[in-house]
KEROTOR-624083 format. One line per field, with one value per residue (C-alpha): residue number from 1; x, y, z; chain. Coordinates in steps of 0.001 Angstrom, whole numbers, padded with zeros to 6 digits. Each point is the difference from the previous one (the first is absolute). Example, Ala and Ser with C-alpha at 12.3 -4.5 7.8 and 13.67 -1.06 7.14 Angstrom:
nr	(1, 2)
xx	(012300, 001370)
yy	(-004500, 003440)
zz	(007800, -000660)
kette	(A, A)
END
This chain:
nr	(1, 2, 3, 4, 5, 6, 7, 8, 9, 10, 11, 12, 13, 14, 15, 16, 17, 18, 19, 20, 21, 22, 23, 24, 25, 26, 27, 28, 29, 30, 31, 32, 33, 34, 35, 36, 37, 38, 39, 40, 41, 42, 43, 44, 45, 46, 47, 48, 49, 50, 51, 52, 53, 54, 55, 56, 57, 58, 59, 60, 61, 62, 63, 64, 65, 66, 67, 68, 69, 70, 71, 72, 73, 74, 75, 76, 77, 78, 79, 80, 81, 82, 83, 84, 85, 86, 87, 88, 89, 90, 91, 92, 93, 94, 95, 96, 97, 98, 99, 100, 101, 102, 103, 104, 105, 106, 107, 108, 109, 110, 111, 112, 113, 114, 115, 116, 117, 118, 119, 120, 121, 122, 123, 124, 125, 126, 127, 128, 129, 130, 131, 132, 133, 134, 135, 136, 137, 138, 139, 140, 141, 142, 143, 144, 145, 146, 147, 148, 149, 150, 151, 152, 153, 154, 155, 156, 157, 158, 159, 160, 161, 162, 163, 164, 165, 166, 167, 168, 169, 170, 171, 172, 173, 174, 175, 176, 177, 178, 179, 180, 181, 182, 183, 184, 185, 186, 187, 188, 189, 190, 191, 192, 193, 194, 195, 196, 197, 198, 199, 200, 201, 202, 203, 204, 205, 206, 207, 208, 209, 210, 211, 212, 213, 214, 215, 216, 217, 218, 219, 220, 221, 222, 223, 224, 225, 226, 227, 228, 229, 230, 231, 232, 233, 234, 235, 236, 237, 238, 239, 240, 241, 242, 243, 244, 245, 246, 247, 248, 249, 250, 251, 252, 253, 254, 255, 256, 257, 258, 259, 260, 261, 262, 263, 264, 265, 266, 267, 268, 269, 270, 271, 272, 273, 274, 275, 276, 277, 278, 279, 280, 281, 282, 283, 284, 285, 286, 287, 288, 289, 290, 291, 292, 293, 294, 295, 296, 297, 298, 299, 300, 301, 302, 303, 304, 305, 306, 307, 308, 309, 310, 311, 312, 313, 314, 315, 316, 317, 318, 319, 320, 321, 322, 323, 324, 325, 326, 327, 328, 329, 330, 331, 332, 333, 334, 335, 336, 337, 338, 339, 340, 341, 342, 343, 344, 345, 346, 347, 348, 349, 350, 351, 352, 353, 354, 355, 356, 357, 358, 359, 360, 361, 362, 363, 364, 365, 366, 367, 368, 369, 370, 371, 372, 373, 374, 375, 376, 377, 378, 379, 380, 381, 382, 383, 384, 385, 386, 387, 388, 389, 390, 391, 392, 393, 394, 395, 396, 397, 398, 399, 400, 401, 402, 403, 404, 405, 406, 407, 408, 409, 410, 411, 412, 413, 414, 415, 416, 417, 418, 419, 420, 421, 422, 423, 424, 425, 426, 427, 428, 429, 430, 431, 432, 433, 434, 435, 436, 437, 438, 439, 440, 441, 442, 443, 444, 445, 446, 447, 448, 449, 450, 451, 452, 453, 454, 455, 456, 457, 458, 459, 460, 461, 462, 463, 464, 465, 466, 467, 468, 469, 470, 471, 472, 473, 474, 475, 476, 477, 478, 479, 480, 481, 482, 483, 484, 485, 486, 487, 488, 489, 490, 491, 492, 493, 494, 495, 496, 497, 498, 499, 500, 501, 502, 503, 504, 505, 506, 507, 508, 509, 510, 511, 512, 513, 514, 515, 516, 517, 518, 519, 520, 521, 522, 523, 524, 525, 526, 527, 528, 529, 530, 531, 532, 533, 534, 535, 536, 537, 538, 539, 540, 541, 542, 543, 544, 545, 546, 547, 548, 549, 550, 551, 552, 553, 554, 555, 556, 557, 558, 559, 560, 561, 562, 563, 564, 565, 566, 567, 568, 569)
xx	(060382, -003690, -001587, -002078, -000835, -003560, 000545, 002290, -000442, -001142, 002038, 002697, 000394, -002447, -003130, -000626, -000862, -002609, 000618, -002926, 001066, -000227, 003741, 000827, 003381, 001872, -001171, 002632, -001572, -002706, 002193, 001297, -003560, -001089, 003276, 000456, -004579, 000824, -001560, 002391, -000765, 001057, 002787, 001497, 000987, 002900, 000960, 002458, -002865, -001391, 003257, 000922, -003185, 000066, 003672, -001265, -002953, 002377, 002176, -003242, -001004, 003288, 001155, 003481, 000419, 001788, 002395, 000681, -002184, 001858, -000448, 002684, -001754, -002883, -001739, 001873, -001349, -003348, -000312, 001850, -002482, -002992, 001164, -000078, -003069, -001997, 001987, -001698, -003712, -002308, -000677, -002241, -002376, 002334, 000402, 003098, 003256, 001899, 003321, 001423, -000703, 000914, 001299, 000161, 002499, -000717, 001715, 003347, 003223, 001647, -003301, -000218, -003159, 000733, 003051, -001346, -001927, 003226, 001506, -002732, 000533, 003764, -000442, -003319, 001947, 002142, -002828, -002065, 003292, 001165, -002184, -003236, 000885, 001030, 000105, -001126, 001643, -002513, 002275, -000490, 001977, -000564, 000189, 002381, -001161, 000215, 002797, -000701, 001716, 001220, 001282, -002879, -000253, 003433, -000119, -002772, 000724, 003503, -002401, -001877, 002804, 001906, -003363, 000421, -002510, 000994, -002538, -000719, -002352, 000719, -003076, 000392, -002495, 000808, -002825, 000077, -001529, 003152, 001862, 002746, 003005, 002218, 002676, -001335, -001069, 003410, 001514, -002112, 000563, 003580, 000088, -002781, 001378, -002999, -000401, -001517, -003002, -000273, -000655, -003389, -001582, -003570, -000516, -002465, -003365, -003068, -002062, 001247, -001451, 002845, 002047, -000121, 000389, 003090, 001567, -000512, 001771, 002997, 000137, -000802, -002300, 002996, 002313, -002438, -000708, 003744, 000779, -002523, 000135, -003835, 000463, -000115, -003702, -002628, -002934, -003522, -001341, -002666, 002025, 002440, -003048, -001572, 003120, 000334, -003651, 000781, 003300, -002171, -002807, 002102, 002084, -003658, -000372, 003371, -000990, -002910, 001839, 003029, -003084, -001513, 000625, -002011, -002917, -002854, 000542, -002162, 000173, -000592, -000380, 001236, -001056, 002267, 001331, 003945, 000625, 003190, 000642, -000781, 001283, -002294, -002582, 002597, -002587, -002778, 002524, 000577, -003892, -000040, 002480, -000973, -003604, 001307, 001957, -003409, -001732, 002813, 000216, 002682, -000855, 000258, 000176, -000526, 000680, -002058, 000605, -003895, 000489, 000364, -003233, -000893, -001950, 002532, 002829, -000899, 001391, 002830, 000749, -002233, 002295, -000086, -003775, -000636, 002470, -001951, -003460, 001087, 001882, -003150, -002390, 001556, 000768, -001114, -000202, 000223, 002081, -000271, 002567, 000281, 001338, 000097, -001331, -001624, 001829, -000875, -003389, -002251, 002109, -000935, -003630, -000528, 002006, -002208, -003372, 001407, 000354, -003153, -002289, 002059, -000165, 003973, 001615, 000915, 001826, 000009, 002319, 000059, -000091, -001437, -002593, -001231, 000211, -002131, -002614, 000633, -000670, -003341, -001166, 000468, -000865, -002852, -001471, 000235, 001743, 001655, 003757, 000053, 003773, 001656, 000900, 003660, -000213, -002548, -000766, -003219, -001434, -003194, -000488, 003062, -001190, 004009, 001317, 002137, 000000, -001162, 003063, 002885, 002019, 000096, 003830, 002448, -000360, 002897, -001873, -003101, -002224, -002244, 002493, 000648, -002160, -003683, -002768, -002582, -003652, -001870, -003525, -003431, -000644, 003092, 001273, -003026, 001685, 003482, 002940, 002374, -001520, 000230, 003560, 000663, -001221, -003503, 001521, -002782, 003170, 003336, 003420, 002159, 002127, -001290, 001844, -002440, -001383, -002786, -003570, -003212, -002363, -002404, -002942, 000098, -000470, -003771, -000131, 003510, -001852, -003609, 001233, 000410, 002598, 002968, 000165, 002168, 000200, 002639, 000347, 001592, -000223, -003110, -001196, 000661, 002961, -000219, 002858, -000801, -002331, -001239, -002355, -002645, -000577, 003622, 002583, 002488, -000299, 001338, 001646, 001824, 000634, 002894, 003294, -000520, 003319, 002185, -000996, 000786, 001835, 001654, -001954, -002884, -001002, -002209, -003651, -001199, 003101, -000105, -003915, 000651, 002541, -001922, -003081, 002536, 000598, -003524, -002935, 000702, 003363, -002083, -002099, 002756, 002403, -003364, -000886, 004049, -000414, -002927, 001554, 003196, 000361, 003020, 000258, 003551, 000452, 000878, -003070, 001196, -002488, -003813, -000925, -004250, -003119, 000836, 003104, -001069, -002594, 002375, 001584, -003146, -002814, 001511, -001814, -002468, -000226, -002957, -000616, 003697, 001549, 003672, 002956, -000564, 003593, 000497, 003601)
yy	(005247, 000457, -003061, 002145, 004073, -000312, 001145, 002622, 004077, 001758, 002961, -001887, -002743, 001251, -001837, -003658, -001463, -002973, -002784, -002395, -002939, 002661, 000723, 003341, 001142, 002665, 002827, -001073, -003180, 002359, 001489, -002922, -001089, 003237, 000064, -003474, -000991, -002765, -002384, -000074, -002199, 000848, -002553, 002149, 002397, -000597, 000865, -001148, -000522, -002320, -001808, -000370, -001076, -002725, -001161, -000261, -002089, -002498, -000026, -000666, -002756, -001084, 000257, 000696, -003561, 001583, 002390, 003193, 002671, 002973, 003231, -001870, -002443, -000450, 003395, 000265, -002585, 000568, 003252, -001571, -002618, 001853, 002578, -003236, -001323, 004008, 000433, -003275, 001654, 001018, 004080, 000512, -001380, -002085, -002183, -001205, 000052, 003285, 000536, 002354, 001172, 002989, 000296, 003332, -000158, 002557, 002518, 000968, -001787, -000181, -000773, -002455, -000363, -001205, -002031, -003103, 000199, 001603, -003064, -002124, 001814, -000597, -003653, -000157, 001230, -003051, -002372, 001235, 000704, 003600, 000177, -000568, 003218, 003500, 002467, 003818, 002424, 003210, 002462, 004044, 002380, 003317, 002843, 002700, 003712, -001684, -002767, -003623, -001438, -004098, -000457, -001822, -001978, -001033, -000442, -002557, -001899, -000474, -001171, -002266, -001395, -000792, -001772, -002144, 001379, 001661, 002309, -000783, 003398, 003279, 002318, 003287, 002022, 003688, 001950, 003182, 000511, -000593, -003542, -002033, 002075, -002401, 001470, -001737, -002587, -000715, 000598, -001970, -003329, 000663, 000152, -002618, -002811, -000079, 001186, 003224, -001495, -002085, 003584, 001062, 003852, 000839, 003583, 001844, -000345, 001984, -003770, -003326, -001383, 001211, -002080, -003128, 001967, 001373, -002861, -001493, 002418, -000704, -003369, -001737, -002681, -001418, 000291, -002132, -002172, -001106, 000136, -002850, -001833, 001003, -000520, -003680, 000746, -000969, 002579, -000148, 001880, 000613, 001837, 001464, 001766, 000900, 001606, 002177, 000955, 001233, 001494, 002410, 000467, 000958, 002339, 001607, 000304, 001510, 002789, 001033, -000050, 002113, 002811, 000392, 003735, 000643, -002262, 001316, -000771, -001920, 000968, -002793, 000759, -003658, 000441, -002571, -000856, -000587, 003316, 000355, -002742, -000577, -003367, -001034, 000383, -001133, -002027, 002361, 002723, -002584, -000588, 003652, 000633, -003008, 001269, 003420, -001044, -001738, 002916, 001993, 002200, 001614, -000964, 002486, -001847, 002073, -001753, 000621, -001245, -001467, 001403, 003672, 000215, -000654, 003235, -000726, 000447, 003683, 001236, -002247, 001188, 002239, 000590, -003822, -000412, 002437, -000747, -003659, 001059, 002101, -003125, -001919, 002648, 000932, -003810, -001645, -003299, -001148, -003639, -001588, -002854, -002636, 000387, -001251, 001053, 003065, 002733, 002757, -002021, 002531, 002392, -002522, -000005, 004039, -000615, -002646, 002059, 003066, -002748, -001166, 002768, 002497, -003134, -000104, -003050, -002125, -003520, -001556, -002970, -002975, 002924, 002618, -002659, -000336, 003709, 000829, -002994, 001851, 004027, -001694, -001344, 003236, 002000, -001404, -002665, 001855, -002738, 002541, -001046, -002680, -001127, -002851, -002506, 000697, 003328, -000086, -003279, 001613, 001396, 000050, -000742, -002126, 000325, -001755, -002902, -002318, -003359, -002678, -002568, 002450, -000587, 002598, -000938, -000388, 002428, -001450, -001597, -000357, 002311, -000249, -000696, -000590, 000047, -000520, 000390, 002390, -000713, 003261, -000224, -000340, 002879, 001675, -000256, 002515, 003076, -001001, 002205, -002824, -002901, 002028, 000405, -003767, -000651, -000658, -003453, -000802, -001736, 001819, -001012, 002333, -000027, 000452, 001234, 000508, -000311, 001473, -000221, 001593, -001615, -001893, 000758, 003918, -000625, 000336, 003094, 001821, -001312, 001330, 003059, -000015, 001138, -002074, -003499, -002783, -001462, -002287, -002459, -003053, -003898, -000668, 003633, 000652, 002506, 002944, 000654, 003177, 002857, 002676, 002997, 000838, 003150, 000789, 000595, -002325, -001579, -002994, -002102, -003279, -002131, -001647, 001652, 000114, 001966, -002989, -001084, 002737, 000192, 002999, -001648, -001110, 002164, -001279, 000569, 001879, 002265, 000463, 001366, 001960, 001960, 000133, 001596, 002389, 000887, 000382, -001738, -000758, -001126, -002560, -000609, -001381, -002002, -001503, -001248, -000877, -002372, -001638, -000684, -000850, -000741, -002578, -001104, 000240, -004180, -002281, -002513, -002892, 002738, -000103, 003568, -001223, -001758, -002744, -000592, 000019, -002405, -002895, 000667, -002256, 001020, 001186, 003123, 002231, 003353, 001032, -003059, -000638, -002970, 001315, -000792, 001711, -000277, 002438, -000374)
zz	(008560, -000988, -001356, -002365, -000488, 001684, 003399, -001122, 000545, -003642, 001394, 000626, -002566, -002624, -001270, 000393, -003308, 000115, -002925, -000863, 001737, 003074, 000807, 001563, -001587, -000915, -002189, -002848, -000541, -001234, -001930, -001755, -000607, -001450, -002241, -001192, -000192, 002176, 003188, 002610, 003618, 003133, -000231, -002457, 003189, 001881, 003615, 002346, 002016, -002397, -000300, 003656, 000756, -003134, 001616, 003723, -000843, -002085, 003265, 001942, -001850, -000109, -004073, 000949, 001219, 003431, -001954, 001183, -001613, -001475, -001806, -002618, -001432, 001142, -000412, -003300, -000900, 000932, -001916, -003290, 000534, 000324, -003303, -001720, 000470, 000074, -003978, -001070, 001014, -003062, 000654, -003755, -001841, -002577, 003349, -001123, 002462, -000130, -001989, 002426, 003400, 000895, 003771, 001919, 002784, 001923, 002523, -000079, -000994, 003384, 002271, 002810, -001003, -003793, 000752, -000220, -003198, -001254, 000970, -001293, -003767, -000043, 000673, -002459, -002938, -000188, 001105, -003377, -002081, -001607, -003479, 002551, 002881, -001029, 002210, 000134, 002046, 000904, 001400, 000864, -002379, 001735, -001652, 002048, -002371, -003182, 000901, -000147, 002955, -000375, 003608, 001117, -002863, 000131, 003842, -000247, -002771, 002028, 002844, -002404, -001526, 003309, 001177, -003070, -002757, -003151, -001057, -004425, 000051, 001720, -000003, 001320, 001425, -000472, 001517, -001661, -003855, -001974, -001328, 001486, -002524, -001869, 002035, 003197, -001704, -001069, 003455, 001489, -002793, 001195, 003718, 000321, -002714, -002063, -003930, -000847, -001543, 003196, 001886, -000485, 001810, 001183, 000054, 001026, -002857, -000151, 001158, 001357, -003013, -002508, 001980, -002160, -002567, 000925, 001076, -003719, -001322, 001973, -001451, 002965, -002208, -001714, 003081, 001952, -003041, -000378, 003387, 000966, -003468, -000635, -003508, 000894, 001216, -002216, 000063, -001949, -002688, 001920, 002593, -002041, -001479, 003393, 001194, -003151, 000536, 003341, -000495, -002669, 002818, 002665, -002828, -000243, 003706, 000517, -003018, 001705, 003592, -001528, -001698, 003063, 000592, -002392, 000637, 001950, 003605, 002557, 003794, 002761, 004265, 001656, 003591, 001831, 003124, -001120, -002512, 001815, -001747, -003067, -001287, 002359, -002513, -003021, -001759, 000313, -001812, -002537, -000366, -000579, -002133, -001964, -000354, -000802, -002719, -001697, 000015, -001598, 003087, 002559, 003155, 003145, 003240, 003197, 003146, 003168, 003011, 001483, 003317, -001260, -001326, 003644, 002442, 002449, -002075, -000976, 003502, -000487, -003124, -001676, -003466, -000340, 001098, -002718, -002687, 000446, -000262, -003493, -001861, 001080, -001516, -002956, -000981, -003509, 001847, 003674, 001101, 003273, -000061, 003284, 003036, 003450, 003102, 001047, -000608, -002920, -000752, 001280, -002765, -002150, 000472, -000563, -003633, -000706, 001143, -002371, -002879, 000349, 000732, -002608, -002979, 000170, -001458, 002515, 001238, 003037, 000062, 003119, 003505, -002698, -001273, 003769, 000838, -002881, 001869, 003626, -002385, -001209, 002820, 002220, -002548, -001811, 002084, 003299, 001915, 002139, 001516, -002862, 000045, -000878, 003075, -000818, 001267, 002633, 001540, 001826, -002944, -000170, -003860, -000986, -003538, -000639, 001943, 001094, -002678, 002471, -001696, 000432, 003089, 002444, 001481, -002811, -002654, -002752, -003083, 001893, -001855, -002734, -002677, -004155, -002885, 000725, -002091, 000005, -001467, -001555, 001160, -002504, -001800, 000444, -003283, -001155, 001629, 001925, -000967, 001822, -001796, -003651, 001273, 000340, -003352, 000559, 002335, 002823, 001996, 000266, 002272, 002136, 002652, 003705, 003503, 002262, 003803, 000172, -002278, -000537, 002920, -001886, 003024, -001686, -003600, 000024, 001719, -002488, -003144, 001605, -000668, -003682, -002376, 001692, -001618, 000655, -003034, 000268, 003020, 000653, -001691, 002823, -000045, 003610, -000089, -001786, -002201, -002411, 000312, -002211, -000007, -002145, -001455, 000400, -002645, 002060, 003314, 000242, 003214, -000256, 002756, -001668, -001116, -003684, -000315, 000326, -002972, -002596, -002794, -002010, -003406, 001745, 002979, 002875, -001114, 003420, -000383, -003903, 001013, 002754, -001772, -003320, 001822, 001493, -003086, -001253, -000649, -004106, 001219, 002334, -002537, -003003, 002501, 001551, -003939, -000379, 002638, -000780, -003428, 001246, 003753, 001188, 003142, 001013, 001577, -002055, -001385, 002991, 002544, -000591, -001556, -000691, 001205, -002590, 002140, 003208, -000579, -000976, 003520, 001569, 001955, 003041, 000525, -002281, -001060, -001727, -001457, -001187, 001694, 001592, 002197, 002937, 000741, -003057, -001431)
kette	(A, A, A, A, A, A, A, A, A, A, A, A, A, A, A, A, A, A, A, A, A, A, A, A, A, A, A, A, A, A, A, A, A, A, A, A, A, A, A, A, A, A, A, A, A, A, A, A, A, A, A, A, A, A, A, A, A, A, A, A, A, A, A, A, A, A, A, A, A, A, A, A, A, A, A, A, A, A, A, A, A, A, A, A, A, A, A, A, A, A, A, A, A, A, A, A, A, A, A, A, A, A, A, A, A, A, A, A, A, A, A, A, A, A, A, A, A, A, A, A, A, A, A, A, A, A, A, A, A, A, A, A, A, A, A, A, A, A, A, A, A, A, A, A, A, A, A, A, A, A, A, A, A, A, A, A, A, A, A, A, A, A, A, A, A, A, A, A, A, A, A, A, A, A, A, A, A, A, A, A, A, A, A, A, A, A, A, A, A, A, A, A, A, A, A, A, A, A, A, A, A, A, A, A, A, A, A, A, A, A, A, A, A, A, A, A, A, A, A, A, A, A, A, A, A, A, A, A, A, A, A, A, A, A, A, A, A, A, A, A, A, A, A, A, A, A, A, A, A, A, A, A, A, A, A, A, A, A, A, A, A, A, A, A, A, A, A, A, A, A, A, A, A, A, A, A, A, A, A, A, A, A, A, A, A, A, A, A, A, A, A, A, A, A, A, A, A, A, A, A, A, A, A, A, A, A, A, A, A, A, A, A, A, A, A, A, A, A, A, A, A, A, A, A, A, A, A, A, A, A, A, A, A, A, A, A, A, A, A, A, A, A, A, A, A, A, A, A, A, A, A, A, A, A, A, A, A, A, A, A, A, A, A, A, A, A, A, A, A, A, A, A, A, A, A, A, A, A, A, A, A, A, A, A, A, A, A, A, A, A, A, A, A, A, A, A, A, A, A, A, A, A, A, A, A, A, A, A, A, A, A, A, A, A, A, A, A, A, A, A, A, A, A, A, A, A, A, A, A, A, A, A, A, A, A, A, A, A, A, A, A, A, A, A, A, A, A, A, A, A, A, A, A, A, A, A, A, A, A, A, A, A, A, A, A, A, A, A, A, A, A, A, A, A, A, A, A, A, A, A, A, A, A, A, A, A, A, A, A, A, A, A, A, A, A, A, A, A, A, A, A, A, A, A, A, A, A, A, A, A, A, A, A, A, A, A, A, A, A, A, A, A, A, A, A, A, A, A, A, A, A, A, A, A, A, A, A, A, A, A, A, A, A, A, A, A, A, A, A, A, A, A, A, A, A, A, A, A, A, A, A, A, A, A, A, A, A, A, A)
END
């Protein structure tokens, strides 16, 4: 019934992914960006809040002309409705209208909760006609000490088939490392009334990324391509060539991924406050992983939870106190992802003080951008009790606070949201690591979620101090968006969430250098020269990626000298 993922528990419903238009969805939508090197908007999320609340404002207004709203039709409808109009949205830099749109039901066949989009997708197949909707059936296979068991499949595909839909695909997930076996394959074609070739498994892999791959070779191309009449699609050179170029890359990728036992490896500490769960941090993994792969090494993630690294934790717990402070010390690199609220950050500030003072790779991204502001100010500029206003209202020093704009009483969609730019200050480009990273660009775009900012009244007195820079702040200069140390082989702390923006072929720059450095200092060196040569921002053209662009936006604010949109995206 939530309108949208942003005032959702991590630990219970896993990260919130941030899109550029600002939407706070579901971590799959990440996933399906990542995959597919698309744009999706917020609108491309679907709740039954979303849809109730679409259907009850109609009946305010009074749309229905008096009728009597109903589940059937007029939610149907409403979701059929809005899949139509999402499908017709451009999501890459061709801009044309999509061919297909894929649509994840989600949950389980049988759930209250899905019933009416069930509903919705039995009517929708005959309102777009059968050579325009196929369907694909995931479904368990477990795998009972070496015997593929069907029951389930067969038991929901009964389900579906009673609720009116006829799965066309059957993927099965068996979660062990060994195929779906053309015996259950078979059993299942009969039992379920679908073709063999029409039953496709997903087996355990050594990456996600052979996934494609193996789907391919299960024929699933030409099943889809006769099954929706795609030959009747008309696609250009152009692309045709740009998807064999990245079939080949991501071949490459998945070569290096598959060798990685015996690449060298590269071991990174994230200090968080959710490691009990992890797809809380899904697209900082990714990030990771992504980065790793780039730098032909096997990453080793260590989790530790912030508030172990805490003194008052050692009489708690004194293995985990310990076992805390060791991962932290023997790391290669050190990541402070965001967070809210106050728990584990004073953890986090004694892994960022070991980072910095011992000239250990680190990243500090959104609450680990401001906690490395609250380490320096203690620290180094001897504003004792500094704090951010989140945590202690009384502080003395709230070297972080409260954006004056943000609303203080409803916290869904009110934050600072969506792709904003960020302008790298004069001079920069003579030593920044994160500018070299971006390809030498002076204005870069990510995606924001954030509260809480670096109070502009104590930027005098943290730069006073030398060594800390912030060298890349907002489109007026007034908020300050990056930092980075001097004389250190990598410190670096963005304000934005950089991670929701990587790709497996084209990692997100902060990432790709925070891992490289973990790796060494040549390693920094040659992806830092890679990028300047060959940097690509991963939106399509339609968002501003340099000064050039910002200035035909009007004068509406400057930034050094550049005229901007201060209303960013």
């Amino acid at each position: 019934m939530n309108i949208d993922a942003g005032t959702m528990r991590p630990q219970e419903h896993g990260e919130v992914y941030v899109l550029n238009d600002g939407g706070e969805v579901d971590l799959d939508l990440g996933n399906y960006e990542r995959y597919l090197d698309i744009t999706v908007s917020r609108d491309h999320n679907i709740t039954t809040g979303k849809m109730y609340k679409e259907v009850i404002e109609k009946e305010r207004r009074g749309d229905y002309l008096g009728k009597t709203v109903q589940i059937v039709p007029h939610v149907t409808t409403a979701i059929q409705d809005w899949i139509e109009r999402v499908a017709k949205i451009p999501v890459d830099d061709t801009n044309d209208q999509p061919d297909i749109c894929i649509i994840e039901l989600g949950g389980t066949v049988g759930d209250i909760e899905s019933a009416p989009f069930v509903e919705a997708m039995r009517q929708f197949q005959f309102r777009v006609g059968h050579s325009n909707f196929a369907l694909i059936h995931v479904s368990l296979v477990p795998d009972m000490h070496g015997e593929q068991k069907t029951k389930p499949t067969q038991a929901t595909v009964r389900d579906l088939r009673g609720l009116g839909l006829t799965p066309d695909i059957i993927a099965c997930r068996v979660l062990v490392n060994k195929p779906l076996s053309e015996e259950t394959k078979k059993k299942i074609s009969m039992f379920c009334h679908v073709a063999e070739e029409q039953v496709v498994g997903i087996h355990d892999v050594s990456s996600v990324y052979h996934v494609p791959l193996l789907l391919k070779q299960q024929g699933i191309i030409p099943l889809l391509q006769k099954r929706l009449e795609l030959g009747n699609v008309e696609i250009q050179k152009t692309l045709i060539e740009k998807g064999s170029q990245l079939m080949s890359r991501w071949k490459d990728m998945t070569d290096v991924i598959g060798k990685n036992r015996h690449l060298d490896t590269v071991s990174i500490v994230l200090v968080g406050k959710y490691t009990d769960m992890p797809d809380s941090y899904m697209s900082v993994v990714k990030s990771l992983e992504h980065s790793a792969s780039r730098c032909r090494r096997k990453l080793v993630l260590q989790w530790v939870a912030a508030g172990h690294l805490e003194p008052a934790h050692k009489t708690k717990s004194p293995v985990e106190y310990y076992d805390a402070h060791k991962n932290v010390a023997s790391a290669q690199g050190i990541l402070v992802p965001g967070g809210f609220g106050q728990r584990g950050t004073e953890g986090m500030i004694i892994a960022i003080k070991h980072a910095r003072e011992n000239k250990v790779p680190f990243l500090g991204i959104c609450l680990g951008f401001q906690m490395a502001v609250v380490e320096w100010a203690r620290n180094v500029c001897g504003l004792a009790g500094a704090n951010s206003s989140e945590f202690a209202a009384d502080t003395s020093h709230p070297v972080v606070m409260y954006m004056p704009e943000v609303s203080r009483t409803h916290l869904g969609g009110t934050m600072r949201l969506g792709l904003r730019p960020t302008v790298f200050q004069p001079g920069s480009e003579k030593w920044s690591k994160s500018m070299k990273l971006y390809g030498g660009k002076s204005t870069i775009w990510e995606r924001h979620r954030h509260r809480y900012e670096v109070n502009p009244a104590y930027i005098e007195q943290l730069l006073a101090a030398g060594e800390m820079e912030f060298v890349g702040r907002d489109e007026k200069g007034e908020r300050m968006q990056v930092l980075e140390m001097r004389n250190h082989p990598y410190f670096v702390g963005f304000q934005a969430h950089p991670e929701f923006c990587t790709r497996p072929l084209n990692p997100s720059p902060p990432f790709l250098g925070f891992v490289a450095a973990s790796s060494g200092m040549d390693v920094l060196q040659e992806q830092m020269d890679a990028q300047v040569k060959g940097f690509a921002p991963p939106h399509p053209p339609g968002y501003m990626t340099s000064e050039d662009e910002l200035k035909k936006l009007g004068k509406l604010g400057t930034a050094n000298g550049v005229e901007v949109n201060v209303n960013g995206a």
